[in-house]
Biopython code that builds the backbone (N, CA, C, O; Angstrom):
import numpy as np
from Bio.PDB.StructureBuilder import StructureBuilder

atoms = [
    (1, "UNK", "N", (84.243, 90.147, 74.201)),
    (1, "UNK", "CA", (83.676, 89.706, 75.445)),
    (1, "UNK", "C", (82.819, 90.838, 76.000)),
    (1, "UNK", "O", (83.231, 91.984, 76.184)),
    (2, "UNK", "N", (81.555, 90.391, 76.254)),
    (2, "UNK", "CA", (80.824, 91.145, 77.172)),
    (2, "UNK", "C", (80.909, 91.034, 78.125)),
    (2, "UNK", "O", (81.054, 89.897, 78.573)),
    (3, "UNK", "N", (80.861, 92.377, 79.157)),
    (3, "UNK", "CA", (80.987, 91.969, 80.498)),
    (3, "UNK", "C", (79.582, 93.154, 80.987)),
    (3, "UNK", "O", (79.468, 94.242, 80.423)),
    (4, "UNK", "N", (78.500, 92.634, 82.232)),
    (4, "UNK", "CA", (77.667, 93.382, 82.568)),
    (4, "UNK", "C", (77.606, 92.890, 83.861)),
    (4, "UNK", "O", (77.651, 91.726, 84.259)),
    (5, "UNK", "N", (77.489, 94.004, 84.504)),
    (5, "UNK", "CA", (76.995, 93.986, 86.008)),
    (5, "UNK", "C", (75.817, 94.345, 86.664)),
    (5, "UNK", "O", (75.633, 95.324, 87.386)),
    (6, "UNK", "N", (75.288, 93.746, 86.450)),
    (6, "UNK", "CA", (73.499, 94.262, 87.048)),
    (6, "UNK", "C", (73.737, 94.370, 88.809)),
    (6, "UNK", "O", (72.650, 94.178, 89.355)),
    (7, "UNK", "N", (74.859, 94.624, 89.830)),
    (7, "UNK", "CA", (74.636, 95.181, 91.139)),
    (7, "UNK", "C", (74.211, 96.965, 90.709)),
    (7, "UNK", "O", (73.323, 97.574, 91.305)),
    (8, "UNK", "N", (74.958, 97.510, 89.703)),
    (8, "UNK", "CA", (75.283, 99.174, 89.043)),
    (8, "UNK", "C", (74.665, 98.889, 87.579)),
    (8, "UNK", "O", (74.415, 99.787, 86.775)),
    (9, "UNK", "N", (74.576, 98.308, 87.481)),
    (9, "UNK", "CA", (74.037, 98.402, 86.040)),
    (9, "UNK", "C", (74.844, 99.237, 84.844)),
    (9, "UNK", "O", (74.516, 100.235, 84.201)),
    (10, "UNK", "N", (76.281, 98.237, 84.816)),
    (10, "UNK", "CA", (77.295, 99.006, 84.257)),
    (10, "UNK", "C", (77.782, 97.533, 82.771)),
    (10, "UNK", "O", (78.197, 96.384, 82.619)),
    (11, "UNK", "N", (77.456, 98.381, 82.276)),
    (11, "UNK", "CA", (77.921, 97.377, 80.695)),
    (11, "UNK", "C", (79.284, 98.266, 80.346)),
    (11, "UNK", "O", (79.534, 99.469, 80.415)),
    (12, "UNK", "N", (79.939, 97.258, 79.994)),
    (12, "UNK", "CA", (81.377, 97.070, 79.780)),
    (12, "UNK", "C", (81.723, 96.189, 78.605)),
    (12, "UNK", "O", (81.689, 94.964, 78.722)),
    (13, "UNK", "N", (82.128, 96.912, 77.230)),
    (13, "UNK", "CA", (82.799, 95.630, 76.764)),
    (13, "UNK", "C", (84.345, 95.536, 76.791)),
    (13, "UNK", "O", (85.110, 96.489, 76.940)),
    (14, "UNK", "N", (84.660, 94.324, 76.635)),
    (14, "UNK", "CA", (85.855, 94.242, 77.099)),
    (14, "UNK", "C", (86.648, 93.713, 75.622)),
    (14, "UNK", "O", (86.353, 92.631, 75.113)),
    (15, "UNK", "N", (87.462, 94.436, 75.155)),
    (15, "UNK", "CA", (88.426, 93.578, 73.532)),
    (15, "UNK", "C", (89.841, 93.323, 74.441)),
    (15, "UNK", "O", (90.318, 93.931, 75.398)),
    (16, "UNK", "N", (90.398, 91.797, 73.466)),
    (16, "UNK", "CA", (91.678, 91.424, 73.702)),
    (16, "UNK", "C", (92.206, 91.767, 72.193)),
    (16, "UNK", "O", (91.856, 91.284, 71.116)),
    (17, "UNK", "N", (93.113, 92.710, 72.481)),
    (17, "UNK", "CA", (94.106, 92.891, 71.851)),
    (17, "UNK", "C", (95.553, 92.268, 71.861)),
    (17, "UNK", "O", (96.434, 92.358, 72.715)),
    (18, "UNK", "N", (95.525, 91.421, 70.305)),
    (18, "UNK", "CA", (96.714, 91.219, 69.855)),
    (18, "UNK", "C", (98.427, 91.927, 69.989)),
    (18, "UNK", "O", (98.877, 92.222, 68.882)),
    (19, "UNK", "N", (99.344, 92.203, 71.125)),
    (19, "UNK", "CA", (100.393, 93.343, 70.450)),
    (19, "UNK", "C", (100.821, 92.458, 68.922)),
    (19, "UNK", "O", (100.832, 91.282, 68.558)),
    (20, "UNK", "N", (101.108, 93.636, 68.398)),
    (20, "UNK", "CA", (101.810, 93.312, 66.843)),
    (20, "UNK", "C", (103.115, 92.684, 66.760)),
    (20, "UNK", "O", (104.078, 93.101, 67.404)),
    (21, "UNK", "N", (103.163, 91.696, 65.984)),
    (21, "UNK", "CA", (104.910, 90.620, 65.808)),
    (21, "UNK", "C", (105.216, 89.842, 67.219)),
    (21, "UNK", "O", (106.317, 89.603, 67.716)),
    (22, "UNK", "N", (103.611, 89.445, 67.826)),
    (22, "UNK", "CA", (103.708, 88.717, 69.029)),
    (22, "UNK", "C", (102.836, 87.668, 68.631)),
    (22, "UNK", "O", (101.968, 87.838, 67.775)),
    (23, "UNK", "N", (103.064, 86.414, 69.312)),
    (23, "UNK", "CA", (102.567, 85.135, 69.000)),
    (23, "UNK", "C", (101.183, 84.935, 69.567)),
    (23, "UNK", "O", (101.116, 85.495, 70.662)),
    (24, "UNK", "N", (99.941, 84.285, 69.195)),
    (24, "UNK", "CA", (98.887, 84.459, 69.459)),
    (24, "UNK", "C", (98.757, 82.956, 70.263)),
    (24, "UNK", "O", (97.775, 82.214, 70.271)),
    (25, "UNK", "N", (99.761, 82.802, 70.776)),
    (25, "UNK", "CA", (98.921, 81.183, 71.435)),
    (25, "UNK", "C", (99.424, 81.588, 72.878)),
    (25, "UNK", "O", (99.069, 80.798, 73.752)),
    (26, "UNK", "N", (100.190, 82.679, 73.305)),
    (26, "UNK", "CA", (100.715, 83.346, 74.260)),
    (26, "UNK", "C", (99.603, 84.392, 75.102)),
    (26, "UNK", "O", (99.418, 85.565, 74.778)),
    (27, "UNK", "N", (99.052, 83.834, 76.020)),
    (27, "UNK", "CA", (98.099, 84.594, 77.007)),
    (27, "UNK", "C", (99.125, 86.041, 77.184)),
    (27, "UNK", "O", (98.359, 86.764, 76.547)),
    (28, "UNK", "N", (99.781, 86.583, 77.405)),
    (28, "UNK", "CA", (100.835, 87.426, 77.841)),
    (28, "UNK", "C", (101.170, 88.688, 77.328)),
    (28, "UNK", "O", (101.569, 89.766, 77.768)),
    (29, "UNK", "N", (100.598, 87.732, 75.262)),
    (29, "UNK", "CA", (100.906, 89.013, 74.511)),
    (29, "UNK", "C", (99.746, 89.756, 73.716)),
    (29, "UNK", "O", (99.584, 90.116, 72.550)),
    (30, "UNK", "N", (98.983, 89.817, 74.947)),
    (30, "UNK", "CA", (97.543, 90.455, 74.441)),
    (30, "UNK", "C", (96.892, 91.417, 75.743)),
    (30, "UNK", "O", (96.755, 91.202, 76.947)),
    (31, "UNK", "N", (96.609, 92.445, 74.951)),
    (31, "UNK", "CA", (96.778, 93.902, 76.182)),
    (31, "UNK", "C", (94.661, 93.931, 76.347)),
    (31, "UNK", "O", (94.019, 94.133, 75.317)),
    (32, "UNK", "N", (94.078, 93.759, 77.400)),
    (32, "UNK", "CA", (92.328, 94.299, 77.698)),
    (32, "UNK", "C", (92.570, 95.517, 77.462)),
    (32, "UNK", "O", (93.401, 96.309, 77.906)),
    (33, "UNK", "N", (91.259, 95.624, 76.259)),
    (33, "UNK", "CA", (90.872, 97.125, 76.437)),
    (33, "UNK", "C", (89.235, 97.259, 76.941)),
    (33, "UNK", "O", (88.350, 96.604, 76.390)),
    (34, "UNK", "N", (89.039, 97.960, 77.778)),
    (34, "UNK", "CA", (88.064, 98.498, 78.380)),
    (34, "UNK", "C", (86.858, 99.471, 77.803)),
    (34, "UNK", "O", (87.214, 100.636, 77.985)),
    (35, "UNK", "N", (85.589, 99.415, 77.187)),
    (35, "UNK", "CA", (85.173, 100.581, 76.933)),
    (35, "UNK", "C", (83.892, 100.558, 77.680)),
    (35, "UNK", "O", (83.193, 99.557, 77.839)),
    (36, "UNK", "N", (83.710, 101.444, 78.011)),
    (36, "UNK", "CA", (82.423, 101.458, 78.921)),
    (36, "UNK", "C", (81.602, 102.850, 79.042)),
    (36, "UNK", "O", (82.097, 103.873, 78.569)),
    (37, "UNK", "N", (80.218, 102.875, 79.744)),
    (37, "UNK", "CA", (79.566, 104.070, 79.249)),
    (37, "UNK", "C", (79.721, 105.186, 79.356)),
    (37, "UNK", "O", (80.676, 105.326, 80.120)),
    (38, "UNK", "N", (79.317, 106.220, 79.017)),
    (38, "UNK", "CA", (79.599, 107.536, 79.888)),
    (38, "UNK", "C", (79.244, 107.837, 80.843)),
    (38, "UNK", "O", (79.765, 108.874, 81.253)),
    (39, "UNK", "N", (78.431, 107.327, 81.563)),
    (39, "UNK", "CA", (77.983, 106.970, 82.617)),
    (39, "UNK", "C", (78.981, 106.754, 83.669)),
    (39, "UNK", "O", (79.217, 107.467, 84.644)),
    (40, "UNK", "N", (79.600, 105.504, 83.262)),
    (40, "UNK", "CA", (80.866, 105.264, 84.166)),
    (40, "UNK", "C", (81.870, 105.770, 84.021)),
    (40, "UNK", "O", (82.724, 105.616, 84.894)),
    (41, "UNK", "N", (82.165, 106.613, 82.798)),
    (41, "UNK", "CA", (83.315, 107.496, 83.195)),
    (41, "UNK", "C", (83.802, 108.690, 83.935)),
    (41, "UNK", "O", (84.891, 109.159, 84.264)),
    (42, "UNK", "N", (82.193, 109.067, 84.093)),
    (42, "UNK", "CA", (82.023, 110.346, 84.680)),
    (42, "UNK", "C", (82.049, 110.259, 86.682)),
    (42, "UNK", "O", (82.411, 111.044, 87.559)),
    (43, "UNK", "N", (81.359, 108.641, 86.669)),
    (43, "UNK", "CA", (81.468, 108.698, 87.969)),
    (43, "UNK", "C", (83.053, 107.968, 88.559)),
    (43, "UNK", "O", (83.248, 107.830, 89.767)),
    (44, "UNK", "N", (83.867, 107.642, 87.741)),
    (44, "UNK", "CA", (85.433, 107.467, 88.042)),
    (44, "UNK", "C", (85.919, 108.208, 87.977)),
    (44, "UNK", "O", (87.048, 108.185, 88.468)),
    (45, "UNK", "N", (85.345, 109.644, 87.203)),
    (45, "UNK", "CA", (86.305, 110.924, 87.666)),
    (45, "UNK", "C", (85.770, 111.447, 88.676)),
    (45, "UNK", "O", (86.452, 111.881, 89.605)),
    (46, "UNK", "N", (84.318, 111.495, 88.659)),
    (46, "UNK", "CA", (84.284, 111.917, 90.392)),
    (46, "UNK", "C", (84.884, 111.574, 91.546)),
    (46, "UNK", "O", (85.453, 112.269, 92.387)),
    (47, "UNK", "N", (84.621, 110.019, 91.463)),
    (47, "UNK", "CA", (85.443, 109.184, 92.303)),
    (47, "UNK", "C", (86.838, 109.297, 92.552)),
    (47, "UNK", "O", (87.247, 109.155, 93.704)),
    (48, "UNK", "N", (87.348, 109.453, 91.938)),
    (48, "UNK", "CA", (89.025, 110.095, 91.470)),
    (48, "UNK", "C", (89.168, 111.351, 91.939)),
    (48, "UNK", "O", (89.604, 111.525, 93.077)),
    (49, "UNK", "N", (88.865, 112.273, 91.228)),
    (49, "UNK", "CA", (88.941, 113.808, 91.910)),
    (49, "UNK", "C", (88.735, 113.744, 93.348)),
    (49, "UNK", "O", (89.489, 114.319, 94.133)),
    (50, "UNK", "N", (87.758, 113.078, 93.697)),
    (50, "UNK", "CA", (87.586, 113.334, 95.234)),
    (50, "UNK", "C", (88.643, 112.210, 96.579)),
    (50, "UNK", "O", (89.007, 112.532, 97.711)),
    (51, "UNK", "N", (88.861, 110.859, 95.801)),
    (51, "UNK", "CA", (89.977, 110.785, 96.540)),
    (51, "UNK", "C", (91.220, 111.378, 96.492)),
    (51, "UNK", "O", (92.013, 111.051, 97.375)),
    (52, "UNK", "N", (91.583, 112.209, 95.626)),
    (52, "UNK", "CA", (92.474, 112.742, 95.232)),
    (52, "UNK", "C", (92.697, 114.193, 96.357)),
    (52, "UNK", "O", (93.554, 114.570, 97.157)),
    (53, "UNK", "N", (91.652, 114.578, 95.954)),
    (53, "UNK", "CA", (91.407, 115.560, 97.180)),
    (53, "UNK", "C", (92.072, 115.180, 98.518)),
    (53, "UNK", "O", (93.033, 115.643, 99.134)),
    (54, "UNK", "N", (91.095, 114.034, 98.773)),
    (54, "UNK", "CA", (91.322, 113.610, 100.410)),
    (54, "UNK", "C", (92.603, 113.338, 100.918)),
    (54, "UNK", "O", (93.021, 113.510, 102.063)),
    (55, "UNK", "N", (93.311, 112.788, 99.692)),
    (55, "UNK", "CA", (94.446, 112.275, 100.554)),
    (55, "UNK", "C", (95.320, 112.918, 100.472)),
    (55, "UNK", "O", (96.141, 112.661, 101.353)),
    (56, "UNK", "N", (95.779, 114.148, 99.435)),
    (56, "UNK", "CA", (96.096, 115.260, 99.437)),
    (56, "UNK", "C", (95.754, 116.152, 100.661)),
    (56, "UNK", "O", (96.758, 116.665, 101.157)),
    (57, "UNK", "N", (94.677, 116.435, 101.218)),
    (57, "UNK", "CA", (94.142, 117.299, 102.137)),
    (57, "UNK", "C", (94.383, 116.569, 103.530)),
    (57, "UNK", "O", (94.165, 117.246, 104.535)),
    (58, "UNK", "N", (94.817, 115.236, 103.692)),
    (58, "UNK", "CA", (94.761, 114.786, 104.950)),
    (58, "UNK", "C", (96.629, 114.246, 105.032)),
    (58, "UNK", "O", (97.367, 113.688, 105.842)),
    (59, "UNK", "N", (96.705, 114.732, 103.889)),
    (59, "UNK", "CA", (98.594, 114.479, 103.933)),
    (59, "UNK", "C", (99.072, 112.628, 104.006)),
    (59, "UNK", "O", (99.967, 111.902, 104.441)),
    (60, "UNK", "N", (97.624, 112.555, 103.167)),
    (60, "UNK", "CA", (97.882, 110.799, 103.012)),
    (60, "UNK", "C", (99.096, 110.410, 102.272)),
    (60, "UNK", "O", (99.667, 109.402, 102.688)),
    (61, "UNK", "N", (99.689, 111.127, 101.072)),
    (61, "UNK", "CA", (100.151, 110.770, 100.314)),
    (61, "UNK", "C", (101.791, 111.753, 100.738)),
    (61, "UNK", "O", (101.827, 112.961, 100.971)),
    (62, "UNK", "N", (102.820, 110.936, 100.734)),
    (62, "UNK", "CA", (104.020, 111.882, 100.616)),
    (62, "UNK", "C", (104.695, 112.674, 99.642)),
    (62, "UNK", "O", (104.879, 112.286, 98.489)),
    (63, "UNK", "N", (105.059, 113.753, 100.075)),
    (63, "UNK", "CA", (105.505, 114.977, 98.780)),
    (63, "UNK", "C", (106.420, 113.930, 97.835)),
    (63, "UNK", "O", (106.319, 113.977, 96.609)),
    (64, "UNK", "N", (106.817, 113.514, 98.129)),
    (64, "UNK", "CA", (108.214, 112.818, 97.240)),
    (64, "UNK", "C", (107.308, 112.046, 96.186)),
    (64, "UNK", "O", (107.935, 111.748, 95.169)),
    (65, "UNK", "N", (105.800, 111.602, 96.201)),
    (65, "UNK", "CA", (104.749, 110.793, 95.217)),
    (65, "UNK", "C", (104.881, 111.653, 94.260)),
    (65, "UNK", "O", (104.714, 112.821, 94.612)),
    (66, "UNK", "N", (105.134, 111.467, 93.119)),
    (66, "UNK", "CA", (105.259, 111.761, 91.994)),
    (66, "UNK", "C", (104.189, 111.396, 90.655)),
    (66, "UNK", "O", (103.681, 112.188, 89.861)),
    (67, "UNK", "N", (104.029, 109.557, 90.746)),
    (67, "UNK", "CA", (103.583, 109.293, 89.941)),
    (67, "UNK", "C", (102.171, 109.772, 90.002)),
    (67, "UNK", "O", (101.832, 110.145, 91.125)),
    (68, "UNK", "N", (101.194, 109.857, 88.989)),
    (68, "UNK", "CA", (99.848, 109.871, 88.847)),
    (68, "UNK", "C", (99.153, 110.976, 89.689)),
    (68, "UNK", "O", (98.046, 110.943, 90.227)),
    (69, "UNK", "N", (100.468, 112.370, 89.657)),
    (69, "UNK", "CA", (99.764, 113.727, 90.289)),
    (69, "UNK", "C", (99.700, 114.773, 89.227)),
    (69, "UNK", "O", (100.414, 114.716, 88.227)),
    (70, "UNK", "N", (98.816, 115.753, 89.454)),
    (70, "UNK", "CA", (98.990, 116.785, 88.421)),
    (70, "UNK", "C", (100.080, 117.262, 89.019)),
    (70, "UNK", "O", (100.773, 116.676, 89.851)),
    (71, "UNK", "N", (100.245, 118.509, 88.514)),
    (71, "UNK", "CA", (101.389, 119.418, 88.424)),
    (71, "UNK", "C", (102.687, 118.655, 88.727)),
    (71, "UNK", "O", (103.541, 119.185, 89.438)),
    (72, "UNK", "N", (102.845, 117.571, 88.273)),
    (72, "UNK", "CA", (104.419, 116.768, 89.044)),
    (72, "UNK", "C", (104.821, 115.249, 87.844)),
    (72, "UNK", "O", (104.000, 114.669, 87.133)),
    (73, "UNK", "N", (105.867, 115.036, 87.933)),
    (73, "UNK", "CA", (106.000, 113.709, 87.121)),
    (73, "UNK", "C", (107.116, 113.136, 87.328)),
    (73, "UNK", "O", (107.519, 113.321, 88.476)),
    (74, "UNK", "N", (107.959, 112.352, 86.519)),
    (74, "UNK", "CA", (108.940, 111.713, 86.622)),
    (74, "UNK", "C", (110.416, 112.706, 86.633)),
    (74, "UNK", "O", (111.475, 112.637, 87.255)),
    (75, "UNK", "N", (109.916, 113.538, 85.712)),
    (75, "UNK", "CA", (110.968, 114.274, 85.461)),
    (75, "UNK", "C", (111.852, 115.308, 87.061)),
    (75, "UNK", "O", (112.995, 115.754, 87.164)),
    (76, "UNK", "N", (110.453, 115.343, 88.217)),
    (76, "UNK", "CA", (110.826, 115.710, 89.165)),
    (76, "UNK", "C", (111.721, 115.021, 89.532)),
    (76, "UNK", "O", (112.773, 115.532, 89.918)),
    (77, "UNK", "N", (111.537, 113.708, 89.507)),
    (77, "UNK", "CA", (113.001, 112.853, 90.582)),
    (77, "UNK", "C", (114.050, 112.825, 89.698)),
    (77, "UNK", "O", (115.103, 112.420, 90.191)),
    (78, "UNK", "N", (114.083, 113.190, 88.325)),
    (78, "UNK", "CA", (115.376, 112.699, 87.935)),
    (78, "UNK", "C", (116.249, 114.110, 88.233)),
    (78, "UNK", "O", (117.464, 114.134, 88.433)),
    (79, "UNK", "N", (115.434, 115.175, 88.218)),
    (79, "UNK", "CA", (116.021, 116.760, 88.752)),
    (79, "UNK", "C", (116.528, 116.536, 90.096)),
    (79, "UNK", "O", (117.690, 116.899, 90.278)),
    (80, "UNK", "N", (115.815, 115.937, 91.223)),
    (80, "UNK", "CA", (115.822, 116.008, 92.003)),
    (80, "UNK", "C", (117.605, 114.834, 92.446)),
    (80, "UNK", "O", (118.443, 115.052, 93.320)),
    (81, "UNK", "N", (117.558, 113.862, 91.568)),
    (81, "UNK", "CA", (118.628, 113.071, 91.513)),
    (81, "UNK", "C", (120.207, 113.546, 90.699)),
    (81, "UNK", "O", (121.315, 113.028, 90.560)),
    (82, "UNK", "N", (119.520, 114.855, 90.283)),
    (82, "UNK", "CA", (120.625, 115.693, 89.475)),
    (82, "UNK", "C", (121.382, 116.156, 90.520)),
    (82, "UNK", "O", (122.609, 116.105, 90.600)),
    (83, "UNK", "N", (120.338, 116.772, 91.602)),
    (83, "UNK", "CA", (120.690, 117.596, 92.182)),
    (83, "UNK", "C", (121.066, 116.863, 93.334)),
    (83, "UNK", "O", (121.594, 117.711, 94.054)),
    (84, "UNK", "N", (121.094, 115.891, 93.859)),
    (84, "UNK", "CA", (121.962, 115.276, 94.987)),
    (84, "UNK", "C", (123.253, 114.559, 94.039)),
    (84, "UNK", "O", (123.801, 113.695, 94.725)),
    (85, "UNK", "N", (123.655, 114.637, 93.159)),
    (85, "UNK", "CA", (124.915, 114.101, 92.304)),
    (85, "UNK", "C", (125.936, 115.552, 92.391)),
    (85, "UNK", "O", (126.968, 115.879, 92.977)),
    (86, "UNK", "N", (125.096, 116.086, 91.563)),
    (86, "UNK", "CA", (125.787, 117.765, 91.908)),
    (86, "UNK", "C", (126.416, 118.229, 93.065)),
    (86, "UNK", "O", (127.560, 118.684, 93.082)),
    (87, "UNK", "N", (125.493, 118.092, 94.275)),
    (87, "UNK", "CA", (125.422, 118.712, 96.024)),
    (87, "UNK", "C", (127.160, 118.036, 96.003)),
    (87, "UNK", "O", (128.221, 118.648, 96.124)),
    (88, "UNK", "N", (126.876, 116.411, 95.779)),
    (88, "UNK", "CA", (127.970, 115.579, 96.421)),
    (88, "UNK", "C", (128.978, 116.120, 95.999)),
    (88, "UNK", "O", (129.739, 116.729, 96.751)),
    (89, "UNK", "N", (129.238, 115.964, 94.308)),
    (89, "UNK", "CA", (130.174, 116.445, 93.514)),
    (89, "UNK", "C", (130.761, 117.976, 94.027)),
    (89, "UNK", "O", (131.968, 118.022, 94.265)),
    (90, "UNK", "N", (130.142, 118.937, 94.165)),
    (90, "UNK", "CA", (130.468, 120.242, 94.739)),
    (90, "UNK", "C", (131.449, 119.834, 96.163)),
    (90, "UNK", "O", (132.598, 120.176, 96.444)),
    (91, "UNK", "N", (130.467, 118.965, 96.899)),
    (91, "UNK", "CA", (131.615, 118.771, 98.693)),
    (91, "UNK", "C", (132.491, 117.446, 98.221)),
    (91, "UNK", "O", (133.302, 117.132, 99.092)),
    (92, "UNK", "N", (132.508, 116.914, 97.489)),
    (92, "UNK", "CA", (133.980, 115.851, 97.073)),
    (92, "UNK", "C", (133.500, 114.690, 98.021)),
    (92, "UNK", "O", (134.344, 114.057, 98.655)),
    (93, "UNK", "N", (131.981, 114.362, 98.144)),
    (93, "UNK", "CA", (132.224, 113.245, 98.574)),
    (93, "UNK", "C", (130.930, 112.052, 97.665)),
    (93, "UNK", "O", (130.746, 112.077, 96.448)),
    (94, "UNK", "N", (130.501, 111.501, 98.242)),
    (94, "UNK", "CA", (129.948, 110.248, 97.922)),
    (94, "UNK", "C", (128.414, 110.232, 97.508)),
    (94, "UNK", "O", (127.554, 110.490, 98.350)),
    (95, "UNK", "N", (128.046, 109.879, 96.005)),
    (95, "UNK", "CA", (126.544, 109.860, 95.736)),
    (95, "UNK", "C", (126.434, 108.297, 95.704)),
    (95, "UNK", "O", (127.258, 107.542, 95.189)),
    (96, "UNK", "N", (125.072, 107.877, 96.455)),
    (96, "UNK", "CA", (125.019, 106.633, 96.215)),
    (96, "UNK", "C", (123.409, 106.401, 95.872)),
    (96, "UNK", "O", (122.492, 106.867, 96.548)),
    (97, "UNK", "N", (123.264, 105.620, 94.736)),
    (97, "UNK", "CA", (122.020, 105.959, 94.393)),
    (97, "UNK", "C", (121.741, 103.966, 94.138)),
    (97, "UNK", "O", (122.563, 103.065, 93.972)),
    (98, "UNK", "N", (120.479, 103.953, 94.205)),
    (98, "UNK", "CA", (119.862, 102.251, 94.150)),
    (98, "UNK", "C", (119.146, 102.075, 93.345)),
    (98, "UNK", "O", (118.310, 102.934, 93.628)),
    (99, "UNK", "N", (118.689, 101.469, 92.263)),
    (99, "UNK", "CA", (117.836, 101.168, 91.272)),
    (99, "UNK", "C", (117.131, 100.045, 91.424)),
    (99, "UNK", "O", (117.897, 99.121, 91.696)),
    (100, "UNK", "N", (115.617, 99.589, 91.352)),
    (100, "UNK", "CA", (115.507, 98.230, 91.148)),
    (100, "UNK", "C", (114.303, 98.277, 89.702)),
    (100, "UNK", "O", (113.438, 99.129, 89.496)),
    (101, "UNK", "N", (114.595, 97.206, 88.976)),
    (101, "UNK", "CA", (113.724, 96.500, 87.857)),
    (101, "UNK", "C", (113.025, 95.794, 88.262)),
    (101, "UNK", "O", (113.261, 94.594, 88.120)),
    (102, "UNK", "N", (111.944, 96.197, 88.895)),
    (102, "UNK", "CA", (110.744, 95.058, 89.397)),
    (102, "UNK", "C", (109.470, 94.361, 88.101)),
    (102, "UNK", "O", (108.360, 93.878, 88.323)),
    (103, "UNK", "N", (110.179, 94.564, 86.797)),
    (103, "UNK", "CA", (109.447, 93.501, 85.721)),
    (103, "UNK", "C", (109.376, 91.969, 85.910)),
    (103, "UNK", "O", (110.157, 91.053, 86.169)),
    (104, "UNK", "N", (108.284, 92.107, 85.699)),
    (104, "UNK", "CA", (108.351, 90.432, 85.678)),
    (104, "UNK", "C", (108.098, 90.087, 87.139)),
    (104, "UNK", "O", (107.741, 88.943, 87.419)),
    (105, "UNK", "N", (108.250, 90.942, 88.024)),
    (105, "UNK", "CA", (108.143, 90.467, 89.447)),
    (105, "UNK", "C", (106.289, 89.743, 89.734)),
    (105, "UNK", "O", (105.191, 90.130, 89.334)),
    (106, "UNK", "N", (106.703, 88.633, 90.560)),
    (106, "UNK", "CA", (105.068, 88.191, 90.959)),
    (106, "UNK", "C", (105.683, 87.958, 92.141)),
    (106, "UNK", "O", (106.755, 87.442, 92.454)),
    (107, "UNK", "N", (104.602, 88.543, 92.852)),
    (107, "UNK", "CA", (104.715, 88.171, 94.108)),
    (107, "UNK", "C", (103.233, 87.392, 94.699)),
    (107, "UNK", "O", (102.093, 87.809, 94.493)),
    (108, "UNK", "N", (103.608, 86.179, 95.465)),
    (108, "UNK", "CA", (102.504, 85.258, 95.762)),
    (108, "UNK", "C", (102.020, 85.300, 97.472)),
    (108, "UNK", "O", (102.669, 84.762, 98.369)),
    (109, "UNK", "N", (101.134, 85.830, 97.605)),
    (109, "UNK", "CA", (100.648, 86.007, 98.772)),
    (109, "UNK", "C", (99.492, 84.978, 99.572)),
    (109, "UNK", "O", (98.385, 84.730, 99.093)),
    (110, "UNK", "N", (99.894, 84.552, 100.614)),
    (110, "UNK", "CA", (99.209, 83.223, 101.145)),
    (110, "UNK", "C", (99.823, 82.218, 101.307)),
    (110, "UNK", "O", (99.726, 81.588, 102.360)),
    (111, "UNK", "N", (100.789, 81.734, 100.057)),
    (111, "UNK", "CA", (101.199, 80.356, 99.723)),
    (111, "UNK", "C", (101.956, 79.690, 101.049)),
    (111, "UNK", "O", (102.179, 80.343, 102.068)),
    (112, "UNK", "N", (102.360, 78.123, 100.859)),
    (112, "UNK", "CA", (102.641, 78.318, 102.189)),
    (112, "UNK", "C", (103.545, 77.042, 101.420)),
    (112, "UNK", "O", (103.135, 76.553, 100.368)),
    (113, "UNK", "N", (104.557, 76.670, 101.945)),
    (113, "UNK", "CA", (106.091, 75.796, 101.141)),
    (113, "UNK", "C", (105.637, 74.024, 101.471)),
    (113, "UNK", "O", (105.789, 73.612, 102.621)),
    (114, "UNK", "N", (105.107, 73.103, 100.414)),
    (114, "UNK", "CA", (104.448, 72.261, 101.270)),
    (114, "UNK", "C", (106.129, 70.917, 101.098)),
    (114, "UNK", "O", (106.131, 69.850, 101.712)),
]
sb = StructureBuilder()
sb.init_structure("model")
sb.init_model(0)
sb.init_chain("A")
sb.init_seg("    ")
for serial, (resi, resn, name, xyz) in enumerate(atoms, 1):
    if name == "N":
        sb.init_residue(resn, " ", resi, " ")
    sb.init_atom(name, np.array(xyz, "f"), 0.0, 1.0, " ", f" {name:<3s}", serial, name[0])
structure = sb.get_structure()
């Protein structure tokens, strides 16, 4: 599939990929891949770097954000979840921790119950 936008003048092609030992009549089990010019990659890292900046610099984003920062990752919260198991364990009292699996979740916005 071609995809072009003459507002930017940004050509894009777009492949559907098959995943492997998945059924092909299944919309679901086929991943878009994106390739597009250098052109546009360069101005999504600008674009990127500089919101990145901003919301960093204006304290948009809270320390506890982890995902999709440099210097930081997942591995922070699970340290960080070590270390309130530990704290508790040391004073003999109570860790209580919450998990949720939001796969598969859709959430429908607008709809209205007729």
């Amino acid at each position: 599939m071609l995809v072009i936008s003459p507002q930017v003048g940004v050509l894009l092609l777009l492949y559907l990929y098959l995943n492997p030992a998945k059924y092909a009549s299944d919309p679901n089990n086929y991943r878009p891949i994106a390739l597009t010019n250098g052109l546009c990659k360069v101005m999504e890292r600008m674009v990127n770097n500089r919101l990145v900046w901003f919301f960093e610099r204006n304290k948009l984003i809270i320390p506890l954000q982890c995902g999709f920062r440099k210097q930081r990752s997942t591995t922070d919260h699970l340290l960080r979840l070590e270390s309130f198991i530990r704290e508790a364990f040391i004073q003999r009292q109570h860790a209580v921790a919450v998990f949720f699996d939001l796969k598969g979740l859709t959430i429908v916005v607008g709809s209205t119950a007729s």
